[in-house]
Structure formats: C-alpha cells, structure tokens
N, C-alpha and C positions, 0 to 999 in steps of 0.2 A: 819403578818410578811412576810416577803420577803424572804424567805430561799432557795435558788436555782435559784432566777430569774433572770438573768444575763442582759436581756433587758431592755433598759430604753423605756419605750412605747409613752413618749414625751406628751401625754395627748390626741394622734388620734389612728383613728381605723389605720389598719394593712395596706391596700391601700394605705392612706393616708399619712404614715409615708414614706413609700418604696419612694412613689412619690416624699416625700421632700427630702428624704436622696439623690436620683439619679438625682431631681435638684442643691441640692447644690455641689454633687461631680462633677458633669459636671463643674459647676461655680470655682469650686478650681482647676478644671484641664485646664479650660480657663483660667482664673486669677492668678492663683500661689496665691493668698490671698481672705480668706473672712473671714466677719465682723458679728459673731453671737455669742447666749449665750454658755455658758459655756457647758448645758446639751447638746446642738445640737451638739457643736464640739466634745465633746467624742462621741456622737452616729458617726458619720459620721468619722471620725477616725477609728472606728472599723470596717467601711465600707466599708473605699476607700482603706486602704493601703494593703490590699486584692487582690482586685486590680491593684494595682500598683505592686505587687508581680509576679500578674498573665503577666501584660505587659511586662516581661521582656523576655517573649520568645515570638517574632511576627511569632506567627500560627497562620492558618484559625482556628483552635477550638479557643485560648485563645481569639482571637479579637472576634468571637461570642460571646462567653460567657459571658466578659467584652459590649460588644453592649448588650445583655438582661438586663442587670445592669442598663447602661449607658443611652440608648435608643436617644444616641444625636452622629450623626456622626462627626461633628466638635470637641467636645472632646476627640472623639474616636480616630483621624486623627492625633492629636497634643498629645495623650497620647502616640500613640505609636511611633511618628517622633520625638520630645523634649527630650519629660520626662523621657520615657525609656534608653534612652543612656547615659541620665546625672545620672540615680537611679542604672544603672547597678552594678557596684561595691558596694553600699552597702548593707548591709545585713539588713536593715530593719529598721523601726523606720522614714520613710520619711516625717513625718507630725511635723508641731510644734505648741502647744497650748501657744499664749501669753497672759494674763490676761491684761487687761484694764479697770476695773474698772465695777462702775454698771451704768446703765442704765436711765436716766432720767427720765423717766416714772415712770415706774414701781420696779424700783431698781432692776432688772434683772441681774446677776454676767454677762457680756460680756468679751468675748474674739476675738483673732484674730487667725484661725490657717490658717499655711502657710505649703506649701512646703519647707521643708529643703534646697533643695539646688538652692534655685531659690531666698533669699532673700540675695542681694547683701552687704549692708551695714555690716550686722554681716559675710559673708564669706570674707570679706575684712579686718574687724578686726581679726577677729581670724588669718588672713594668716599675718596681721604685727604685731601680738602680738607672732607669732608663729618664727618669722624672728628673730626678736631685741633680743630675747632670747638665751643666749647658755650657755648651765651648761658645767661644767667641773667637774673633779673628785678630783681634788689639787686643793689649793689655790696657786695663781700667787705673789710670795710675790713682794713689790715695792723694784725696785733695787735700790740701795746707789749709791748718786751720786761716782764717782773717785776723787782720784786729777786729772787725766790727764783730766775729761770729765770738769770739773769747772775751768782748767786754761784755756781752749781752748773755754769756754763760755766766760769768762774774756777778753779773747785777739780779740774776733770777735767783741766786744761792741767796737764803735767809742771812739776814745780817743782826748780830747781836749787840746788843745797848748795853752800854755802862752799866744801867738799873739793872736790866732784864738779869745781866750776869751776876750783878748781888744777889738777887732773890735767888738763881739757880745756886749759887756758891751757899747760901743759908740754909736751902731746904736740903742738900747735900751733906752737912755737917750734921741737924738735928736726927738727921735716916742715922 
C-alpha cells in the first residue's frame, strides 16, 4: 500500500528524476508548451509552479535558488524577464494540463501542459466570449409598435402613381 507517499518516483532513481524534472521545466519555461505523459506532467507541475511562485520577487536569493532547480541560465533570464510580469497578478494555478489522447506505442495516457497565460487561442476566446455577453437584472420587454411610429413608417415607403405604373407596366412588356 501507498499510504502517505505523495511522490510519484516516475520508475528512476532520485538523480535521475530531479534531472528530468529540471529538464523539462527549463523546456516549459522556454517553450510555454510541452508534449508528455500524463504521470510526468503532474510530477513537473508540482515542481515548476513553485517556482514560478518564487519568480515573482526578482532577488539575488530567489534567482539563486530557482538557478539550483533550474541549472539552465536561458530559462532563468526569460523566467524572470516574460513570465514573471505576465504571472504577477495571479494567485496561482499557472500551468494547464490538456489530455490528448494515448500514445501509439505503447498506449501511454499523453498530454500537453502549458503555461496559462501564454496560450493565445483560448485567452482570445475567453476575452470575446467574455465581451458579447451582458447579463442584466430585468428583462427589456419588446416595445409595441405606436400608431404615430407605423404611420410615419408607412409614409417614408415610396408611393407609386397611376402614371409612374404605366410607364413601369410598358417598359415591362417591350423587355
């Protein structure tokens, strides 16, 4: 039984795992997207947003501490110049796991997980799904037309003449 074990050990020793985890977060911090199974993206989720937690204050300690993790300056440089300014305001939660289906090989459950706020498509919907909508607290009932508003529709409609409809009815016939 598993009772207390909160770790998923991925199937490597303890080196080995750390290694992947601080590759692939480097990779999610360059890329805003990467392409893995389902067990890796929750381990590395529990890893990075941490992380990303910690970048939101740019000190000499947090950028250390984050480089031990990270061990890669190029993601270090774009974690704290990008990311941080765009994660500032939220409170947390910056990763998103999208399920994709399994795996050809081996049927392996895959996923995508991404930076929340760095995947264009979906913050573009949500901002015109968030637009077109307006609630109100009453319903707007449909006003009745008047008389005064349907005679004065009535009287703007072109009106045709005795004549006017000879001439249209003659050059009708010669066509």
């Amino acid at each position: 039984m598993r009772h207390g074990k909160k770790i998923n050990h991925l199937g490597r020793t303890s080196a080995h795992r750390k290694s992947m985890l601080s590759n692939m977060a480097s990779s999610l911090i360059l890329h805003k997207r990467v392409t893995t199974t389902v067990a890796k993206a929750k381990a590395l989720r529990k890893y990075v947003e941490p992380l990303l937690t910690k970048s939101k204050s740019d000190t000499t300690h947090s950028r250390r501490t984050i480089f031990s993790y990270l061990q890669n300056k190029e993601s270090l440089k774009e974690l704290f110049d990008q990311i941080s300014g765009k994660i500032a305001n939220r409170p947390g939660g910056y990763t998103r796991i999208l399920k994709t289906g399994n795996r050809l090989g081996d049927n392996a459950d895959m996923c995508i997980i991404e930076l929340v706020d760095y995947n264009d498509a979906m913050l573009g919907a949500s901002a015109s799904a968030t637009e077109s909508r307006t609630r109100t607290r009453r319903r707007g009932g449909k006003k009745k037309d008047s008389p005064a508003v349907s005679s004065s529709q009535s009287s703007a409609e072109p009106s045709v003449s005795a004549d006017n409809l000879e001439t249209l009815n003659s050059t009708n016939e010669e066509v």
